[in-house]
VEXNUMI-763816 format. One record per residue (C-alpha): residue number from 1; residue in three letters; chain; x, y negated, z negated. Coordinates in pm, 1 decimal. Each point is the difference from the previous one (the first is absolute). Last residue first. Example, Ala and Ser with C-alpha at 12.3 -4.5 7.8 and 13.67 -1.06 7.14 Angstrom:
<rs>
R  nr rest kette        x        y        z
R   2  SER     A   1367.0    106.0   -714.0
R   1  ALA     A   -137.0    344.0    -66.0
</rs>
This chain:
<rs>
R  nr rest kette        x        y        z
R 419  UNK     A  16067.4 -16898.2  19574.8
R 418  UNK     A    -98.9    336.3    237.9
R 417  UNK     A   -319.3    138.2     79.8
R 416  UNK     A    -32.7    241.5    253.6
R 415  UNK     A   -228.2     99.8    298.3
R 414  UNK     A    165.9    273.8    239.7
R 413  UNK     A   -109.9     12.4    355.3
R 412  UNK     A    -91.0    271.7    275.9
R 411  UNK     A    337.2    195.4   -207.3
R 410  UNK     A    246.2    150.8    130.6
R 409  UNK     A    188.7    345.3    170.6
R 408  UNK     A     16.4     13.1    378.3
R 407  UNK     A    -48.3    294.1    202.9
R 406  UNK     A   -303.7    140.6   -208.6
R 405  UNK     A   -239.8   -300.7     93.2
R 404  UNK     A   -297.0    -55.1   -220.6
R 403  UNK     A     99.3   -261.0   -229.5
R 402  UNK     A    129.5    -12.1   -329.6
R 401  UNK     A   -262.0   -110.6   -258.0
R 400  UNK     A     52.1   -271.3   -278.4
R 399  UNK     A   -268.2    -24.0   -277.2
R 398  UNK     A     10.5   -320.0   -147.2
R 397  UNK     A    274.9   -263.6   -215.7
R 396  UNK     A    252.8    202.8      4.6
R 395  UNK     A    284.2   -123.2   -209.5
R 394  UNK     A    321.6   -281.3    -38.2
R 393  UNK     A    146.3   -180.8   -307.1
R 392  UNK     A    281.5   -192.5     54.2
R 391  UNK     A    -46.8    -88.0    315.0
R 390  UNK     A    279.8   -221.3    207.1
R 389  UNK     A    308.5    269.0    -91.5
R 388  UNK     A   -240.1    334.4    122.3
R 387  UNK     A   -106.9   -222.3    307.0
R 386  UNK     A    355.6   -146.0    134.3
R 385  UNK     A    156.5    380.1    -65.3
R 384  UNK     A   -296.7    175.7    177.3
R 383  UNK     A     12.4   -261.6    346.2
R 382  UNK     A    432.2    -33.1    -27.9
R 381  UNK     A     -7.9    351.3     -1.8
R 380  UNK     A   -248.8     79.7    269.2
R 379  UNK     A    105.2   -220.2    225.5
R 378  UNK     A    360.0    121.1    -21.4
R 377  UNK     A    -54.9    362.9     22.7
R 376  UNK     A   -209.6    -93.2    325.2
R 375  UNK     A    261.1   -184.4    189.9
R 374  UNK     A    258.0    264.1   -112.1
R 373  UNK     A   -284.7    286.3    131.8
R 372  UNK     A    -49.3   -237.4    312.1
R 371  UNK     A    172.5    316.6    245.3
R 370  UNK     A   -185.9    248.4   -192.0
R 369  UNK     A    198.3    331.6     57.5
R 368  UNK     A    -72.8    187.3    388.4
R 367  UNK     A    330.5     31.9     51.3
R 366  UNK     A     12.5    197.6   -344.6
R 365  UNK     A   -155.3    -57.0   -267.9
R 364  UNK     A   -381.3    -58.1    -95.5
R 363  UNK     A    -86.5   -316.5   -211.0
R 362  UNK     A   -166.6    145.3   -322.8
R 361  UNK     A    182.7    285.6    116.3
R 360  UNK     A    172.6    -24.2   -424.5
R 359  UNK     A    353.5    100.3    -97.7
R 358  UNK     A     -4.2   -173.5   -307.7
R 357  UNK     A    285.3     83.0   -231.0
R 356  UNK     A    -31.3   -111.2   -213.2
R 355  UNK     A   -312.5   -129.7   -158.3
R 354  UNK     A    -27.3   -276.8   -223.3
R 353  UNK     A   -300.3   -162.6    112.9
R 352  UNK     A   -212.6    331.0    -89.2
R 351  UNK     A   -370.8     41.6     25.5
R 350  UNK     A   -121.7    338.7   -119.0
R 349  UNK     A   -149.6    262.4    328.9
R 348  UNK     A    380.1    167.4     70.5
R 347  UNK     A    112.6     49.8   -317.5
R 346  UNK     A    348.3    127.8    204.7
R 345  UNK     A      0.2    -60.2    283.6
R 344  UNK     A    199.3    211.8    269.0
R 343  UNK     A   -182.7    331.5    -54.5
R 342  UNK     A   -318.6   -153.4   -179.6
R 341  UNK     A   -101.0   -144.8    320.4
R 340  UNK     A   -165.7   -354.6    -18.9
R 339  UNK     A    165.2   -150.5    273.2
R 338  UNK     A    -62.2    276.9    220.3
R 337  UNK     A   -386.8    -19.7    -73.7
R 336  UNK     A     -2.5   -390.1     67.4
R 335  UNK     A    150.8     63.3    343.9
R 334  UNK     A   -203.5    319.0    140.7
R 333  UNK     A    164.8     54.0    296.0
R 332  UNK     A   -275.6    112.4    247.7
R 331  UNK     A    118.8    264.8    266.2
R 330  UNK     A   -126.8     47.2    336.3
R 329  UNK     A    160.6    297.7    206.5
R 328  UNK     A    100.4    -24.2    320.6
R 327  UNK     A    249.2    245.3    -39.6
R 326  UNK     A    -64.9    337.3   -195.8
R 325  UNK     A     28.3    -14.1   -396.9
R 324  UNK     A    237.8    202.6   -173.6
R 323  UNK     A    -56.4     23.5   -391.1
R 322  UNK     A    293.0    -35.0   -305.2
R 321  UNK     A    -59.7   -320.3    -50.9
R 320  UNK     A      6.1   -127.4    339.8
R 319  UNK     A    151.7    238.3    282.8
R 318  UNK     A    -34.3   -112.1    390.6
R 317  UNK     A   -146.8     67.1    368.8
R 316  UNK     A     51.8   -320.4    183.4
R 315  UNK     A    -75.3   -390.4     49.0
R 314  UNK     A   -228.2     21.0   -317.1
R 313  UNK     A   -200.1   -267.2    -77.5
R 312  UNK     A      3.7   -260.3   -291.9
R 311  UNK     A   -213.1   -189.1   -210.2
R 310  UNK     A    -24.7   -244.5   -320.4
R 309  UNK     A   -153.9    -26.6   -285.5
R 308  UNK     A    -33.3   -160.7   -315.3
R 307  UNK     A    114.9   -382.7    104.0
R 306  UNK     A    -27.9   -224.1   -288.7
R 305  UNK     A    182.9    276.0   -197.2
R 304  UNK     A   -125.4     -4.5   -410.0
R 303  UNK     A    247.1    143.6   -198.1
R 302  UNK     A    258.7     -7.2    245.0
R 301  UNK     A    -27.8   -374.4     59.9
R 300  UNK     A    -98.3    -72.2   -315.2
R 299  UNK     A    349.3    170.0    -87.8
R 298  UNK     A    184.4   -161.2    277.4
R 297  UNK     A   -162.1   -378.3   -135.9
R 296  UNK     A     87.3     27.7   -361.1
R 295  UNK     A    392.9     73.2     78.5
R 294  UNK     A     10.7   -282.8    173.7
R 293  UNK     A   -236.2   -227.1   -280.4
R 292  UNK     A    265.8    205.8   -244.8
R 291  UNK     A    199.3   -308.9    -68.3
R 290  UNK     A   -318.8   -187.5   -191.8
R 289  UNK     A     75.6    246.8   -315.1
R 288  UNK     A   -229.3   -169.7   -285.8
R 287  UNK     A   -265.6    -34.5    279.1
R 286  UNK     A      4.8    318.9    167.4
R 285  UNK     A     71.6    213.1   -329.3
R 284  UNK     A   -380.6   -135.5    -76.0
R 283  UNK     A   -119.3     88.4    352.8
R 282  UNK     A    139.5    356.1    -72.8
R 281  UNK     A   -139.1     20.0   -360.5
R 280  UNK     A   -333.1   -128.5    157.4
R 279  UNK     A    -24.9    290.1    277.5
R 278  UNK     A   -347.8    -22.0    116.6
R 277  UNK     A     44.9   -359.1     43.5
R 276  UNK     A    329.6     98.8    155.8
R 275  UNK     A    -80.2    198.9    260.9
R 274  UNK     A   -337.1   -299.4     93.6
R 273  UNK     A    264.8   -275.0     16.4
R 272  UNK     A    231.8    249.4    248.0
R 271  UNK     A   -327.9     96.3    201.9
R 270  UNK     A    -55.5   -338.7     68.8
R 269  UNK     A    345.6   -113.6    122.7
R 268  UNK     A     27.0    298.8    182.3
R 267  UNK     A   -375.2    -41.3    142.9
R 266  UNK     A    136.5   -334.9    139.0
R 265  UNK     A    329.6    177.5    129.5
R 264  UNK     A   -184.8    242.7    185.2
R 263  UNK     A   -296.7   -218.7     97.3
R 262  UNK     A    207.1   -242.8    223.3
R 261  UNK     A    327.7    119.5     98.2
R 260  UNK     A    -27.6    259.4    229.2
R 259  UNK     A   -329.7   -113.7    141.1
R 258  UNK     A    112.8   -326.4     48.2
R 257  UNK     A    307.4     61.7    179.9
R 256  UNK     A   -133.8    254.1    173.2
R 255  UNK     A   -226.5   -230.9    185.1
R 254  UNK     A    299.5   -189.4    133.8
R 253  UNK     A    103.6    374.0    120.4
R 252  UNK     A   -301.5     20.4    162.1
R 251  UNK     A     27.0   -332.4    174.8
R 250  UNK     A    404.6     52.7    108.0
R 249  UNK     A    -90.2    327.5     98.1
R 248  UNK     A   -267.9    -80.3    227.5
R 247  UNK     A    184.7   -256.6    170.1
R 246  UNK     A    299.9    241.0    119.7
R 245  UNK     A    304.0    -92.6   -279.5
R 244  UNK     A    265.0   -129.4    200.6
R 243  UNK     A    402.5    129.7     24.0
R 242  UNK     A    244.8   -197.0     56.6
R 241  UNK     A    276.7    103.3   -256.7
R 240  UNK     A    -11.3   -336.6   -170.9
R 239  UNK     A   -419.6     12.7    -16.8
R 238  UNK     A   -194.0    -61.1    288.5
R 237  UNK     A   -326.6   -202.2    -27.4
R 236  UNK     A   -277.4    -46.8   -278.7
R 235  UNK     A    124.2    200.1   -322.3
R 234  UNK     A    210.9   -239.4   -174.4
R 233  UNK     A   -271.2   -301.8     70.8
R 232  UNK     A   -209.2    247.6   -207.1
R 231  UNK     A    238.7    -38.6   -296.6
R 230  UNK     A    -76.8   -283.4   -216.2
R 229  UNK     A    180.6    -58.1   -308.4
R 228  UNK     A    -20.0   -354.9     79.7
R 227  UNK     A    395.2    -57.4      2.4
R 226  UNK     A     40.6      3.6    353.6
R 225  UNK     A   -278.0   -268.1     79.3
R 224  UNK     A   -348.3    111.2    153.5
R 223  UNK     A    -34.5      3.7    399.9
R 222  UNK     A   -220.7   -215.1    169.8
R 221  UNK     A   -117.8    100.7    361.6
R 220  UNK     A    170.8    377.0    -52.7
R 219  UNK     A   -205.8    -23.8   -375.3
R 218  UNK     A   -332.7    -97.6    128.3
R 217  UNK     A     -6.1    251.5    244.1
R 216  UNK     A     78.0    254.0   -189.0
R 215  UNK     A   -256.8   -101.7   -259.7
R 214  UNK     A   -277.0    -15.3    289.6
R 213  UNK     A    100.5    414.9     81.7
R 212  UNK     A      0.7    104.7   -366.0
R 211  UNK     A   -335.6   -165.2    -78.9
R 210  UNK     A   -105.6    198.8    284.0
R 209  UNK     A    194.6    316.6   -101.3
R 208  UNK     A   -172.6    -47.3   -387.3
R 207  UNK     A   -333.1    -17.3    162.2
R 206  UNK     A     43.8    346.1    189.0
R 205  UNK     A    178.3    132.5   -266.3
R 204  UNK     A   -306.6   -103.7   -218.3
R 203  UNK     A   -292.4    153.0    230.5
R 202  UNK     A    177.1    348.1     18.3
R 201  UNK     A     29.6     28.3   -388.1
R 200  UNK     A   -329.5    -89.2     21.5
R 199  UNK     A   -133.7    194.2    219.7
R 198  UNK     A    244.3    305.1   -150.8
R 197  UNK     A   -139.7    -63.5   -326.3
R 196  UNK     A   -395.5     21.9     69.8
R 195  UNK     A     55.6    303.0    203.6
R 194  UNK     A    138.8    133.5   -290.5
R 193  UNK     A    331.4    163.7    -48.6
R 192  UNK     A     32.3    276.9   -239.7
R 191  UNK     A    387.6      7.8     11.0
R 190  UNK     A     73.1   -324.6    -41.3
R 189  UNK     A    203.7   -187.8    222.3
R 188  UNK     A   -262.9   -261.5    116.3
R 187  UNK     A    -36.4   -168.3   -351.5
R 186  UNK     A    345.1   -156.6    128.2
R 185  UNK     A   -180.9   -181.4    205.6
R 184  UNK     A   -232.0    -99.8   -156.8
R 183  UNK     A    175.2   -161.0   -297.5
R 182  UNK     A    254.2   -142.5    198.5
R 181  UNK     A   -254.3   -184.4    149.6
R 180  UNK     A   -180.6   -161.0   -281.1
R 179  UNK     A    326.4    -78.5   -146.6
R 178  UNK     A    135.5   -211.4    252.7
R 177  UNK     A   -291.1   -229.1     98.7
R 176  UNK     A     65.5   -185.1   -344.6
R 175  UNK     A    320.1   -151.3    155.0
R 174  UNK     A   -165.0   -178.6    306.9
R 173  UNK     A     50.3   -364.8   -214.0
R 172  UNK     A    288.3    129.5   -100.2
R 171  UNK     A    160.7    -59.2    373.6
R 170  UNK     A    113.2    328.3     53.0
R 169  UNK     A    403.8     10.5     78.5
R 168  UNK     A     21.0    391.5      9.2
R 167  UNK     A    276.8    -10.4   -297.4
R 166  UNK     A   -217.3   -273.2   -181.1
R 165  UNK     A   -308.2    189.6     27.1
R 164  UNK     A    174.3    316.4   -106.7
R 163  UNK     A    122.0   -190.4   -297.2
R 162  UNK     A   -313.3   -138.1    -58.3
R 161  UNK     A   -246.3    261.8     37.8
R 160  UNK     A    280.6    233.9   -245.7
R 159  UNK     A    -60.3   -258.4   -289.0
R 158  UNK     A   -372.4    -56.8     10.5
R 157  UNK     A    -66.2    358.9    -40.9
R 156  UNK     A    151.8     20.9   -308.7
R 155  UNK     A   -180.2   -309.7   -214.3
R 154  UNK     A   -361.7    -56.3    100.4
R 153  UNK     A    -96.0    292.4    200.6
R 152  UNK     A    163.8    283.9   -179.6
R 151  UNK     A    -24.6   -208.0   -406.3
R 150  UNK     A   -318.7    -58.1     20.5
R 149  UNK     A    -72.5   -227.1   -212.8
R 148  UNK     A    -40.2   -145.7   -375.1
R 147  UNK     A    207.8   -332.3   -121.8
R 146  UNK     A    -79.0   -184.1    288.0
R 145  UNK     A    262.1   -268.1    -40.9
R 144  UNK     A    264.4    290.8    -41.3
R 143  UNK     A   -145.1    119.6    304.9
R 142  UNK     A    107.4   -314.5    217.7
R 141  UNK     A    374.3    -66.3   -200.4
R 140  UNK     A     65.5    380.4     77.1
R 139  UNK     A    -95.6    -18.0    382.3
R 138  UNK     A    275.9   -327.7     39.2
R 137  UNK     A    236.0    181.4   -222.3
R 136  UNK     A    -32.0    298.7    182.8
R 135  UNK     A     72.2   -203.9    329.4
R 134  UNK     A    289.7   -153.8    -97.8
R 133  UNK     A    150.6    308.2    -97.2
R 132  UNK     A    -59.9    131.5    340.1
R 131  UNK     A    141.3   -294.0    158.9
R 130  UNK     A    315.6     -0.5   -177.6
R 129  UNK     A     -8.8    375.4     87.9
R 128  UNK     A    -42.0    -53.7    349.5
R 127  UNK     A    358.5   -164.1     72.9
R 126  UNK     A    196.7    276.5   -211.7
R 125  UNK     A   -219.5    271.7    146.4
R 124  UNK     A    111.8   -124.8    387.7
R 123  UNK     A    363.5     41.6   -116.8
R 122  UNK     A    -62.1    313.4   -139.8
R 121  UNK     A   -145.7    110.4    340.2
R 120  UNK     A   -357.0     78.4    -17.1
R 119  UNK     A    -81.5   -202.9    328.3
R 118  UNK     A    280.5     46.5    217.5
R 117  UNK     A   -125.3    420.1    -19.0
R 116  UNK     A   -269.5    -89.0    217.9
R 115  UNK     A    151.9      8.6    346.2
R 114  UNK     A    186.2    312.6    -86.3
R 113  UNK     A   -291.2    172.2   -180.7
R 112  UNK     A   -160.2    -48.7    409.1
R 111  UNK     A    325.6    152.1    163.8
R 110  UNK     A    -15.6    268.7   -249.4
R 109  UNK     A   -351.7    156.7    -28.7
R 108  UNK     A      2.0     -4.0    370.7
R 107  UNK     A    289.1    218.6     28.2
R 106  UNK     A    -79.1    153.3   -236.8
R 105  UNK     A   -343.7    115.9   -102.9
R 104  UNK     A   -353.3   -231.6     -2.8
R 103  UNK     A   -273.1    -18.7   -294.5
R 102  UNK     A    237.4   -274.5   -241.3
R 101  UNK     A     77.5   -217.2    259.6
R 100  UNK     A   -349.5   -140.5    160.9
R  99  UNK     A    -85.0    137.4    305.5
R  98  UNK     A   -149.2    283.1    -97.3
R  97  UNK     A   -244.4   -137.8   -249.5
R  96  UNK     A    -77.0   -303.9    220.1
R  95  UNK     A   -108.4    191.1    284.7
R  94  UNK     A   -222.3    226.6   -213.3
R  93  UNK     A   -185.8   -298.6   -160.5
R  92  UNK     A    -53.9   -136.6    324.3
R  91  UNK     A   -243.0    312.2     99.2
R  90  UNK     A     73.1    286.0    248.7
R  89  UNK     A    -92.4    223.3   -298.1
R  88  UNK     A     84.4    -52.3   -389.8
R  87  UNK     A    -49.6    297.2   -173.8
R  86  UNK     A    148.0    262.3    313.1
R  85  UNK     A    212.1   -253.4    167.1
R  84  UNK     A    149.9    -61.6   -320.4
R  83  UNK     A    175.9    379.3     12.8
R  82  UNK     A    150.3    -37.2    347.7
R  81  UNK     A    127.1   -295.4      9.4
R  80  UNK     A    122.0     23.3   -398.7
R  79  UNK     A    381.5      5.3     88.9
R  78  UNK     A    166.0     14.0   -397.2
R  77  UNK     A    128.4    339.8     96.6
R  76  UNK     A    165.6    255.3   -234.3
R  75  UNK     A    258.3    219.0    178.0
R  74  UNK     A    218.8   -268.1     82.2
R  73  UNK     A   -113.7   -237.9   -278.0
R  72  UNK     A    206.8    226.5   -244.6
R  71  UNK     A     74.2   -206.7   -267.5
R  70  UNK     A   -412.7    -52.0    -81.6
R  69  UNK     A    -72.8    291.4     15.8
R  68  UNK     A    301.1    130.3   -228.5
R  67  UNK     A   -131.6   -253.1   -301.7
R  66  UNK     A   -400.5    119.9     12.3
R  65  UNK     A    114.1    368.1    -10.7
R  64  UNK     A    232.9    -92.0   -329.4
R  63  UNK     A   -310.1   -249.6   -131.3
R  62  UNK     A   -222.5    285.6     31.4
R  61  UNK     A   -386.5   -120.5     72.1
R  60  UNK     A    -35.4    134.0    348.0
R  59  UNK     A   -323.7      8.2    201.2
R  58  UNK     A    -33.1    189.5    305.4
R  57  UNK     A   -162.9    -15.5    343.9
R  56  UNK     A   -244.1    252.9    120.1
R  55  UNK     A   -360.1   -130.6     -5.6
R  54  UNK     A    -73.5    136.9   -321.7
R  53  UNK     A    294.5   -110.7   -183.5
R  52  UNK     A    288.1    221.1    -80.7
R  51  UNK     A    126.5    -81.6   -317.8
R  50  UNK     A    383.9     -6.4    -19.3
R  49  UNK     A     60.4    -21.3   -341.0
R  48  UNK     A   -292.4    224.3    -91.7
R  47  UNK     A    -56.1    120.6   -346.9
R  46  UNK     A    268.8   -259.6   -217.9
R  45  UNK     A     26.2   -297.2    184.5
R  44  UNK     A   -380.2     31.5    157.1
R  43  UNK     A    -90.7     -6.6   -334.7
R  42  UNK     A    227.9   -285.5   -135.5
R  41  UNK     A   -119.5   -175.0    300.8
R  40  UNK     A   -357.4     21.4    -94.8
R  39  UNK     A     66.6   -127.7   -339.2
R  38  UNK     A    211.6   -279.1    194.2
R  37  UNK     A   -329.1   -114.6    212.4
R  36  UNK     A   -148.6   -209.3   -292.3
R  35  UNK     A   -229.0   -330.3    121.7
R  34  UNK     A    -27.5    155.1    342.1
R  33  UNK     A      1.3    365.7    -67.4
R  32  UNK     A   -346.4    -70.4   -273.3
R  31  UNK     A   -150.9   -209.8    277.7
R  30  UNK     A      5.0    339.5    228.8
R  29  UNK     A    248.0    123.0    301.9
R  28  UNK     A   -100.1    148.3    304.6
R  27  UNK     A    198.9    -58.3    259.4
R  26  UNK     A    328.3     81.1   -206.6
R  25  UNK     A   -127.6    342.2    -83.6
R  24  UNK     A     37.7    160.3   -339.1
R  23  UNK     A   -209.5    357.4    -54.8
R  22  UNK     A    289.5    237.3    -62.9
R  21  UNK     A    170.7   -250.0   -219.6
R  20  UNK     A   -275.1   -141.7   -198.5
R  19  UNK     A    -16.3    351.7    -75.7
R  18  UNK     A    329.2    103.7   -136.0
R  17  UNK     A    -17.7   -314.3   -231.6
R  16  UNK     A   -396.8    135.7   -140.1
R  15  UNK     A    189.7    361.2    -31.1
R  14  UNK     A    314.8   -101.3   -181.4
R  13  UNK     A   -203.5   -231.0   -252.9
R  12  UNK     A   -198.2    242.4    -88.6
R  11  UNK     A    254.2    238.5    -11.0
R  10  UNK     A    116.2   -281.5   -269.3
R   9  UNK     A   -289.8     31.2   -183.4
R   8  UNK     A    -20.4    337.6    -40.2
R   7  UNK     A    336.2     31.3    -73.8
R   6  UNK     A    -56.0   -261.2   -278.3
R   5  UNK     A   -301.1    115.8   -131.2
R   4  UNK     A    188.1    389.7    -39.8
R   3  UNK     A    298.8   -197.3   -200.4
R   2  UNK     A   -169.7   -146.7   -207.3
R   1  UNK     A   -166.4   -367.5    -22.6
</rs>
């Protein structure tokens, strides 16, 4: 090609990036977005940072603008009350989304992080991981007897369902329930919301405060032991300083238990096997260099974020980036574009389990940082590191598609084969 091709083509290039830009709007996003948004992010990266989106609020993809949000929760809200009541009406789903921690400010934000932080401990991550790993070995024993399946539903979301069934004391029998309502009720944060998604969203929290309610019960007549690794007997009463979680918060927050740690660390887990299927000199260096599984799990973590957005509001006039924008503003913080920016990473779209350092959102910062994030590192390894050393030999054995949700990033399910 000479020169003139090439500046043709890359104007080309310039002018199809600049815009996807100008026409990108979060509530109105195609298939092509959901199976590859980081194209898009690149764009809005480079010809509009801080899109403004047609009903106001902005979207930021800088991992720098991203970072100072999030360490300035003064003048960046987590309180949705106000903006939920607009998607999600006088409905259940809207009570549980701000009640539950991580939609509320201090100082509710920090009397209910208080009562969960006994749970993520390192103590507490000592106890769970024996049962962690004996769960993995449990799930790979089952699809190594299969030979080919579906390697979201069969293998990584069994793991999280039963460490958050154990921590809420469900009797397994009830366990499948879990996932089902997670499901919809997270599906009620994005930004095109359906009527179809906030019913059901709605219908779940009301079945999952229910359950919530008989469990209770069932634990203050006959508590679990001490070494269980159950925690909702933590929650019910006063803690040492007195103080009593109001009966909504206790169920919501039981619900964000399971929301929190259910299909992030599942899709993790997926996601990670997917990375380095399309990365097979990475997988490779995986398995002659098993001490990287840590190292493995921030970069699939930044390369591709379980969580890809996130949102704050502004408690007063402020600069971002180089732009002032008025209070009350909504901003979106683009997650998986800020942990592909070219500023701070360098190669930022290839796969690399040797990276350092890593200074990924994948699980925000700030007060408002991932309180299971050690809970979830440690699934996630022990999950990826017990598969890749059980299966030698490991592909796709079908089309996998990512689901429809731009919030989360994963898969509706992921058939392998693996001997």
């Amino acid at each position: 090609m000479d020169a003139i091709d090439a500046d043709a083509l890359y104007d080309g290039i310039a002018e199809a990036g600049s815009a996807a830009a100008a026409s990108f709007d979060i509530g109105r996003l195609d298939r092509e977005f959901y199976e590859d948004p980081y194209p898009v992010f690149h764009a809005l990266r480079r010809h509009a940072p801080l899109r403004t989106l047609p009903d106001g609020s902005r979207f930021l993809t800088r991992h720098a603008d991203l970072d100072a949000i999030y360490r300035n929760p003064q003048l960046f809200s987590s309180d949705k009350t106000v903006d939920f009541r607009r998607t999600m009406g006088d409905t259940p789903l809207y009570e549980h989304h701000t009640t539950s921690l991580v939609f509320n400010d201090p100082p509710r934000h920090t009397r209910v992080r208080k009562r969960l932080a006994p749970a993520f401990t390192p103590r507490a991550l000592r106890t769970l991981r024996a049962r962690v790993e004996e769960v993995v070995a449990e799930a790979l024993d089952e699809v190594a007897e299969m030979g080919r399946f579906d390697l979201l539903h069969d293998f990584a979301m069994k793991l999280p369902i039963e460490l958050i069934g154990d921590m809420l004391g469900v009797p397994r029998a009830d366990r499948h329930r879990l996932s089902p309502w997670a499901v919809a009720i997270l599906g009620g944060l994005e930004a095109g919301l359906s009527d179809e998604q906030r019913a059901a969203g709605s219908e779940a929290v009301e079945e999952f405060k229910a359950y919530l309610r008989w469990l209770i019960r069932e634990r203050e007549r006959n508590p679990l032991s001490g070494d269980s690794g159950e925690v909702l007997s933590k929650l019910i009463g006063p803690d040492a300083d007195g103080d009593t979680l109001s009966e909504l918060e206790l169920l919501h927050n039981c619900i964000f238990l399971l929301n929190a740690g259910h299909e992030t660390t599942a899709n993790t887990i997926t996601n990670g096997v997917d990375a380095l299927l399309r990365f097979p000199a990475q997988l490779a260096m995986l398995r002659r260099r098993p001490e990287l599984i840590g190292s493995a799990i921030e970069e699939i973590l930044r390369f591709e974020s379980p969580v890809q957005l996130g949102n704050r509001k502004l408690t007063a006039d402020a600069e971002i980036g180089g732009e002032r924008l008025a209070e009350g503003t909504y901003v979106w913080l683009a997650i998986g574009a800020a942990n592909r920016d070219p500023d701070i990473f360098g190669d930022p779209d290839s796969l690399d389990i040797t990276r350092k350092p890593n200074r990924h959102l994948a699980f925000g910062a700030g007060i408002h940082v991932c309180a299971g994030m050690s809970l979830g590192r440690m699934e996630a390894s022990v999950a990826l590191d017990g598969f890749i050393r059980r299966f030698a030999e490991i592909e796709r054995a079908a089309e996998a598609r990512h689901h429809m949700r731009a919030r989360f990033r994963g898969f509706t399910s992921y058939p392998v084969r693996a001997a």
